[in-house]
N, C-alpha and C positions, 0 to 999 in steps of 0.2 A: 220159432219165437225168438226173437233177439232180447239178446241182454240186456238190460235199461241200466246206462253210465250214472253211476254215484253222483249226485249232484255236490258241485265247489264249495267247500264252505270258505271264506273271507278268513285269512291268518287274525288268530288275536293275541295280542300283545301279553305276553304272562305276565304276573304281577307278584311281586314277592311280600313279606313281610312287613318288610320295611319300606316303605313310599320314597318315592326317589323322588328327591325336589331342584327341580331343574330352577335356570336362573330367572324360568318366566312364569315362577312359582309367584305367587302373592304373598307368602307367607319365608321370608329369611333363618333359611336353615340354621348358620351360627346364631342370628338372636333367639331360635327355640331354644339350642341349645345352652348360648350365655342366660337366659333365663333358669333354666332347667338348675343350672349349674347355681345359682345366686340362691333359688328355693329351696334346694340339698345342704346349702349352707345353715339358710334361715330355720329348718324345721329341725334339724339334727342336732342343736342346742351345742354346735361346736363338741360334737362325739364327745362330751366330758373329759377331753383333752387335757385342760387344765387338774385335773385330776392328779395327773403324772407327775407334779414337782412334789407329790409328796411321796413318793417312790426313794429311799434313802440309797444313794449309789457315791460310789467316790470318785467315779468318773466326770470329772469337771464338762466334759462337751453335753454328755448327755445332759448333766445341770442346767445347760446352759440353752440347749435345744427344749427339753420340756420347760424352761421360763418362759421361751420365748413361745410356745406354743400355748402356752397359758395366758401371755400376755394377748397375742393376737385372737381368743375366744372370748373375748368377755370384751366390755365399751371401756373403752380410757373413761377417765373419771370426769375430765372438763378437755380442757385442750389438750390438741396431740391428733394421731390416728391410731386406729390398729383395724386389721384383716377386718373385726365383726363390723365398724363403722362404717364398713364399704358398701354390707348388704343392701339397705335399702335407698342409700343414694342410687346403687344400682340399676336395683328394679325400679327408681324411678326415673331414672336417663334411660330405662327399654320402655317405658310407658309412651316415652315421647318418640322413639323411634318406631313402635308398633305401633302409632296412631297416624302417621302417615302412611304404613300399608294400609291400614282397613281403613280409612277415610278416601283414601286415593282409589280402593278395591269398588268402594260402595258408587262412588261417585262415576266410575265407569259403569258400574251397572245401572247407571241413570237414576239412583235416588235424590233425591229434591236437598236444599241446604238444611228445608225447615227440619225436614225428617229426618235425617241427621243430629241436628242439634235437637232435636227431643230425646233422640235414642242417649245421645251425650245426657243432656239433664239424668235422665231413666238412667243410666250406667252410677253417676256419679251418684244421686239419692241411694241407689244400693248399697255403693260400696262404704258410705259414713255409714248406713243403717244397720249392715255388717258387721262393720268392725263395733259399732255401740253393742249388739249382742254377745259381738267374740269378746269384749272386754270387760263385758258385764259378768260372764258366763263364768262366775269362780262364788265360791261360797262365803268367799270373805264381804261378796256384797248385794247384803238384802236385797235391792232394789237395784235400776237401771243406775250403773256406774256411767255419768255426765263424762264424757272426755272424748279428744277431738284429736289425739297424737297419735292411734295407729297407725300403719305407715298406708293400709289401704282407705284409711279416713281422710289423710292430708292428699295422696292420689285422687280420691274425692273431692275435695274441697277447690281441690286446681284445677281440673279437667275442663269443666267448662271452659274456663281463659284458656286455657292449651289450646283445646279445640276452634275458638276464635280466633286465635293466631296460626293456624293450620291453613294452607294455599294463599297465606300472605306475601307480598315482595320482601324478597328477604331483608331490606335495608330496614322495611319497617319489622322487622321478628329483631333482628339486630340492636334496634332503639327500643324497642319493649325491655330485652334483656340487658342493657346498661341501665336503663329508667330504673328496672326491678331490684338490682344488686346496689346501686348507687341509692337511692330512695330508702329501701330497707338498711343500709350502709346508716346514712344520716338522723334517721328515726332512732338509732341506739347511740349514737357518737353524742344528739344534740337532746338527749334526753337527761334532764336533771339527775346526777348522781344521790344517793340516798341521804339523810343525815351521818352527822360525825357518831349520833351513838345506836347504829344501826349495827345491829345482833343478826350475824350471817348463819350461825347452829340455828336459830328461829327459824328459819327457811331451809333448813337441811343444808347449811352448804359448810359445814366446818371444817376452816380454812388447813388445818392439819389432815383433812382426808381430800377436800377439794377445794386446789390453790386459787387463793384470792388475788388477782388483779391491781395493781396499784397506778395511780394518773391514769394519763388518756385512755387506756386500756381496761379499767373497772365499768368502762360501759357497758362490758359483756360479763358481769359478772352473774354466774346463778340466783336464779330467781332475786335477781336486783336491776330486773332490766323489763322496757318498755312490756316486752311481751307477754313478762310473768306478770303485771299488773294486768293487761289487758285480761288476760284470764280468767283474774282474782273477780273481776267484774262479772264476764259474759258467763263461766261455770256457775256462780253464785245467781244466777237467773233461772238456772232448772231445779227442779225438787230434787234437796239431798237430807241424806240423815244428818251432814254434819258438814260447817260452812267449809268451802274450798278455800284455806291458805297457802300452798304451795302444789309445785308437783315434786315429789321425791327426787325425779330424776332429772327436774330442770328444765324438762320438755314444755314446748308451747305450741297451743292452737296457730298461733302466727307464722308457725312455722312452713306452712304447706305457702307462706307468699316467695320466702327468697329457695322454693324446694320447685316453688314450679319453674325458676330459672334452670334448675337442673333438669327440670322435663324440656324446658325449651330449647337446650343444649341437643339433647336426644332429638329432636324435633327438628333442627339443622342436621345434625349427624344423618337422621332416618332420609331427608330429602337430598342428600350427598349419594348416601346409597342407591337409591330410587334413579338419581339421573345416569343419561349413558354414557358412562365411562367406563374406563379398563378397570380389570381387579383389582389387580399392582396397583393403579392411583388411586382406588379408593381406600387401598388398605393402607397405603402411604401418608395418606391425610390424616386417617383414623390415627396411626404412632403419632407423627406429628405433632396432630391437635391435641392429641393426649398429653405428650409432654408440654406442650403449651400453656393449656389446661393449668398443668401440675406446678409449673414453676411460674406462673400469675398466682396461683393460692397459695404458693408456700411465701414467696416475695412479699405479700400482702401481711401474711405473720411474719416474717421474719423483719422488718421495717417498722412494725405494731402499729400497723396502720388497721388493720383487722385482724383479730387473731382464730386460729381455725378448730370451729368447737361445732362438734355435731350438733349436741344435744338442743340448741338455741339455731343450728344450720343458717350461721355468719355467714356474709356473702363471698367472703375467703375458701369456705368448705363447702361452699354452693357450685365454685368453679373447681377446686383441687379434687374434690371426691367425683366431680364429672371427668374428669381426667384419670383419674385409675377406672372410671369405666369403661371410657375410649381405649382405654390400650388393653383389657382386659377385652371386651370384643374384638380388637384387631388380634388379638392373639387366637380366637374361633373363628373368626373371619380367613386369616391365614391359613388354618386348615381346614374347614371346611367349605372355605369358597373359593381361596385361590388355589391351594395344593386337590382339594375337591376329593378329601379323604371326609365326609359325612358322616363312616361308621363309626369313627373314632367317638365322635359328639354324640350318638343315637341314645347310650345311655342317658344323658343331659334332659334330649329334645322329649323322650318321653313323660319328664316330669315337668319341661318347660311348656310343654302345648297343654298341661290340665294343672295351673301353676295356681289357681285360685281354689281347686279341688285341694291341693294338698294344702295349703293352708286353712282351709278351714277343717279338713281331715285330723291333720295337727292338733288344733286349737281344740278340738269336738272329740273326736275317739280314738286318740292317741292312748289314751291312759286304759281303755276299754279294750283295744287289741292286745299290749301288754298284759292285763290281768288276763284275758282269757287263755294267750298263748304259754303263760305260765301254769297257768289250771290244768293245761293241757299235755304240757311237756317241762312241767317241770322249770327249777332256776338252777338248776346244777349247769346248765350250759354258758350263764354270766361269768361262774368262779372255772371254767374248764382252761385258762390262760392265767390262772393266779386270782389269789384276790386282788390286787392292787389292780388288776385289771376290769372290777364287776363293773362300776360304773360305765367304763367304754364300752364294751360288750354288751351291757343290755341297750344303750344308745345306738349302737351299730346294728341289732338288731330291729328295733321300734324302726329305723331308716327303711332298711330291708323291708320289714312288710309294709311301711308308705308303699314304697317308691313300687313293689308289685303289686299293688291295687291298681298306682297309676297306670303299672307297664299294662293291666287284664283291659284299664281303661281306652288305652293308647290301642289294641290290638282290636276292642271292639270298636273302634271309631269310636267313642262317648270322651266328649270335649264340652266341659263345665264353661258354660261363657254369661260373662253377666253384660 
């Protein structure tokens, strides 16, 4: 009776932990990553850093490092930049560059334009509808809180036009994008300045906490500008307990017109990437552009031709803050796509591929994982580094169990997509 040979089984490829994403991945490992990286910012409330200037030391550097660590958490008041004002220009120059992968993805898999641009309407209707929940969602207000400035609202609000400019000739995305920033430019330049006995504390903007504007340059002043009236209007159309005169912080619905030029930035950048080129020149472009970017929006204030304020997203801080985002991706682009060290970024990517999980996790049971993990274990581990340290430490913590819900999310494949 003869032996019967073991039949061959076919080698299969092991697969480890972490997914290795090759360059004919659909999906751009550094933008998981710069994503990732921008949401840890967003959710982590700047680790209550600013906390630390009030730490009494006599050592001047350290004074001088926690100001500036304070200054960089928190939003400059009107004009200016700092660190926090980058977040969501950010994530919205990666909106524009993620929407030429998954557009470019869908469209090889042979889906139609209409269907497409329905799924766009369907994405965009969500994400206003979202963020109206996530901003209604506090006790201070009875009913549906009316407002259209979340930053996933005004991504909303743009996507559509994003999307219509998406596999355009570039010359015509080009001409959209001077139309955009020149247009909205001339709307605040050529708009009537207010009366001589116009009361700026009336609107929250007291010119001892935020500096007022004087000649050509009062176009942009807080809530004294085209956008804030447009609001005063279109808010005052939905049921409130109580009429909308200002927004506290300046913010306007109009916003998401000169914010989708910074999506349409991302949107050139994302089709830079997409084409076949070498690394080195696409990572060359990205510094470049970036500094580019940076010294047209700073030139722009510095000439007071435009001056560069988030809060109102002048078409100065429309191009400048697209430019710290360009050179902040060329800086994960460089390692993990030219040097092609990925693990570095892995921490990033796991909160950048479930980046709409965490925010609404934030938003929703932030305050609910805290209580219970104190129920549980106690708050003597906030003060175990000093008092002066509880703040940070419980911030560093709430981080912590986000970010490993994402990591249990990331590990089961479960990717929140709207």
């Amino acid at each position: 009776m003869s032996r019967a040979t073991p039949r061959k089984t076919p080698n299969r490829p092991t697969t480890s932990r972490i997914p290795a994403m090759t360059t004919n991945s659909p999906r751009l490992a550094s933008l998981d990553a710069f994503r990732g990286f921008v949401m840890i910012a967003m959710v982590s409330g700047g680790l209550s850093l600013g906390t630390l200037v009030n730490i009494e030391t006599s050592n001047e550097t350290y004074q001088q490092i926690f100001q500036q660590l304070a200054f960089h958490t928190k939003h400059v008041e009107w004009a200016g930049i700092a660190f926090w004002d980058l977040i969501q220009p950010s994530f919205m120059f990666m909106v524009g560059v993620a929407l030429v992968y998954s557009y470019d993805k869908r469209k090889a898999l042979g889906q139609s334009w209409i269907s497409m641009f329905l799924h766009v309407l369907w994405r965009s209707v969500a994400l206003i509808v979202l963020g109206l929940v996530l901003r209604s969602n506090s006790s201070d207000y009875p009913s549906t809180h009316w407002t259209f400035v979340d930053v996933i609202q005004q991504i909303g609000l743009g996507y559509p036009f994003l999307f219509l400019l998406w596999n355009r000739p570039r010359i015509f995305q080009w001409t959209i994008l001077i139309v955009i920033l020149a247009g909205y430019w001339a709307l605040f330049a050529f708009w009537p300045l207010p009366p001589e006995n116009f009361d700026p504390v009336a609107v929250n903007a007291d010119p001892t906490v935020v500096p007022q504007y004087e000649g050509f340059q009062a176009h942009w002043n807080k809530n004294a500008n085209p956008a804030h009236y447009a609001d005063v209007w279109l808010l005052n159309q939905f049921p409130r307990e109580e009429e909308f005169v200002f927004n506290s912080g300046g913010y306007n619905t109009l916003n998401f017109i000169p914010s989708l030029a910074t999506m349409l930035i991302g949107l050139l950048t994302g089709q830079m990437l997409r084409r076949e080129r070498g690394r080195f020149f696409k990572w060359m472009l990205l510094v470049l552009s970036g500094a580019a970017c940076i010294g047209i929006g700073y030139a722009l204030h510095f000439y007071e031709i435009c001056p560069v304020v988030k809060r109102i997203w002048t078409p100065s801080w429309a191009i400048y803050s697209a430019g710290w985002a360009l050179v902040m991706l060329s800086i994960f682009y460089f390692i993990m796509d030219l040097c092609r060290m990925k693990f570095l970024g892995w921490p990033f990517m796991v909160v950048g591929m479930n980046s709409i999980a965490i925010y609404v996790m934030n938003a929703l049971i932030s305050g609910w994982l805290m209580h219970t993990f104190v129920k549980h274990f106690g708050d003597s581990l906030f003060t175990a580094f000093g008092s002066e340290f509880k703040d940070i430490t419980y911030a560093s913590t709430e981080l912590i169990l986000l970010w490993l819900i994402c990591f249990w999310m990331y590990r089961n494949k479960f990717f929140v997509r709207i």
